[in-house]
C-alpha positions in Angstrom: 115.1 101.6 71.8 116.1 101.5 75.7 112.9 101.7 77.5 112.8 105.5 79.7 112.7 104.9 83.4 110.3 106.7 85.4 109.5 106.5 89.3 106.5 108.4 90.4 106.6 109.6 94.1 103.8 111.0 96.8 104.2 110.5 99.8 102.0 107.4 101.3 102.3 105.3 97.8 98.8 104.4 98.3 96.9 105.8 95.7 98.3 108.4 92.9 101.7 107.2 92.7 100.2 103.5 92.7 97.8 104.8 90.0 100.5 106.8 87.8 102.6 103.0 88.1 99.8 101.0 86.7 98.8 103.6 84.5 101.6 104.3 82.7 103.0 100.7 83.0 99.4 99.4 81.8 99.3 101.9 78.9 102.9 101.8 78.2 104.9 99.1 79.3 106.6 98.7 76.0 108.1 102.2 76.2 108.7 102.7 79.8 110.1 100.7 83.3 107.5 102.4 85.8 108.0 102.0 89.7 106.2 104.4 92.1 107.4 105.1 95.7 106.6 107.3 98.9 108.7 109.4 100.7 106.7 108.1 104.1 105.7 105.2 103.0 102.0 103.7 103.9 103.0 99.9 103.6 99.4 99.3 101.7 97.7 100.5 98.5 94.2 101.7 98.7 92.1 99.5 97.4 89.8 102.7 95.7 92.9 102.7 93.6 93.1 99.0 92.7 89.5 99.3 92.0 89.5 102.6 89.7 92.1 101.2 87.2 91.0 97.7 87.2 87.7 99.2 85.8 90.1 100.4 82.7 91.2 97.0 82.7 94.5 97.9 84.6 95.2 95.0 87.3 96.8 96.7 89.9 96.3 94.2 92.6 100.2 93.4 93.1 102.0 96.7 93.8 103.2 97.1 96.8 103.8 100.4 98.7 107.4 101.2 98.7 109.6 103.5 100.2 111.6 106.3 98.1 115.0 105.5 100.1 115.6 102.4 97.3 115.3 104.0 94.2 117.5 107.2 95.7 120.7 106.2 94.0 119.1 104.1 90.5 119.4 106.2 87.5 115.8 107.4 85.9 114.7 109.5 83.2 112.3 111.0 85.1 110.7 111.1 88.6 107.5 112.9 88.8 106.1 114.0 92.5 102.1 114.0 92.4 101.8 115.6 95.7 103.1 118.7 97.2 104.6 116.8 100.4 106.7 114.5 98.2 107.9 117.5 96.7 109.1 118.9 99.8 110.7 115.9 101.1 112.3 114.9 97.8 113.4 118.4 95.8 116.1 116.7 94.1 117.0 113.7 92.9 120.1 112.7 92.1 120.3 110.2 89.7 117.3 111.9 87.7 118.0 113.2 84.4 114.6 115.1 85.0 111.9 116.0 87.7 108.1 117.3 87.4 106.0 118.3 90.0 102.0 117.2 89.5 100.1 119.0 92.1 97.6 116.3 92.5 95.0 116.2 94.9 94.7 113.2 97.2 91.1 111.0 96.8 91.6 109.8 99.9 90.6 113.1 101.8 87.4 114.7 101.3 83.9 114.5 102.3 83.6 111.1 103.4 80.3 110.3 101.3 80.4 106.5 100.2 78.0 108.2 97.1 81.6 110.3 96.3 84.3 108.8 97.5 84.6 106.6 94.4 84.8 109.5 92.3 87.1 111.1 93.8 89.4 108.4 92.8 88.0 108.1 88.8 88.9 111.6 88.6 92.4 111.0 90.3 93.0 108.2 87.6 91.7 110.4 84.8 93.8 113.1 85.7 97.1 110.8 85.8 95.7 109.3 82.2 95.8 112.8 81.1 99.1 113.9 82.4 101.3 110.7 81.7 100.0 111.0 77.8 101.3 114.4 77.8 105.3 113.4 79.2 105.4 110.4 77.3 105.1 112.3 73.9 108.3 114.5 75.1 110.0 111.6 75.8 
C-alpha cells in the first residue's frame, strides 16, 4: 500500500504544524509521508514544541521551518491548516486531493506564566494526537 501524503500548514511552522509532522510521522510513518509548512514562514521551530513531543518519545529536534511556496505544486492526499491565518492565506490547494481546517489555538500566545506556558503546549500536542488519530482512520 502507497503511503498517503499529508502536509500540515499554520502559518509560522513553529509549533503546531511542527507538532502535527512529528506526530503523525512518529505515530505513523509506516502509513503516511508527513511534511508541515507555513504560509509566513518563521525560519525556527519552538523549542516548547521539540520539548512536548520528545516527552512522548517523539524526537523532533531536526525539522526545519519551511515555507508553503515548495510543496504548492506536489500532489498530497491531504493538507490540513491548524490555524485560522493559514487558512486564509492558503484556501485552496491545488494539487490536494483533500483539505481540513483544524482551528487550533497557538501555545505560543497566552499569559506568559513560565508555571503555564508548558501546558499550553502538552495540550497543543494532545489535541493534534487526538485529531490526526481521527483522519488517519478515514484514510
Amino acid at each position: 500500500m502507497e503511503k498517503k501524503r499529508i502536509l500540515f500548514l499554520c502559518t509560522g511552522n513553529a509549533a503546531r504544524s511542527q507538532m502535527a509532522e512529528g506526530l503523525a510521522r512518529g505515530l505513523y510513518g509506516d502509513k503516511l509521508e508527513v511534511v508541515s509548512a507555513g504560509s509566513k514562514p518563521a525560519g525556527w521551530v519552538h523549542p516548547l514544541a521539540v520539548r512536548a513531543l520528545g516527552e512522548i518519545g517523539i524526537d523532533a529536534r531536526g525539522q526545519t521551518s519551511k515555507s508553503a511556496d515548495q510543496f504548492i505544486d506536489q500532489p498530497l492526499d491531504v493538507v490540513v491548516t491548524v490555524c485560522d491565518s493559514a487558512a486564509k492565506d492558503c484556501p485552496t490547494w491545488p494539487g490536494a486531493k483533500r483539505i481540513e481546517h483544524w482551528p487550533i489555538e497557538d501555545p505560543s500566545w497566552g499569559d506568559d506564566d513560565p508555571a503555564t506556558r508548558y501546558d499550553r503546549f502538552i495540550e497543543r500536542r494532545d489535541e493534534l494526537r487526538r485529531r490526526i488519530e481521527e483522519l488517519v482512520a478515514t484514510l
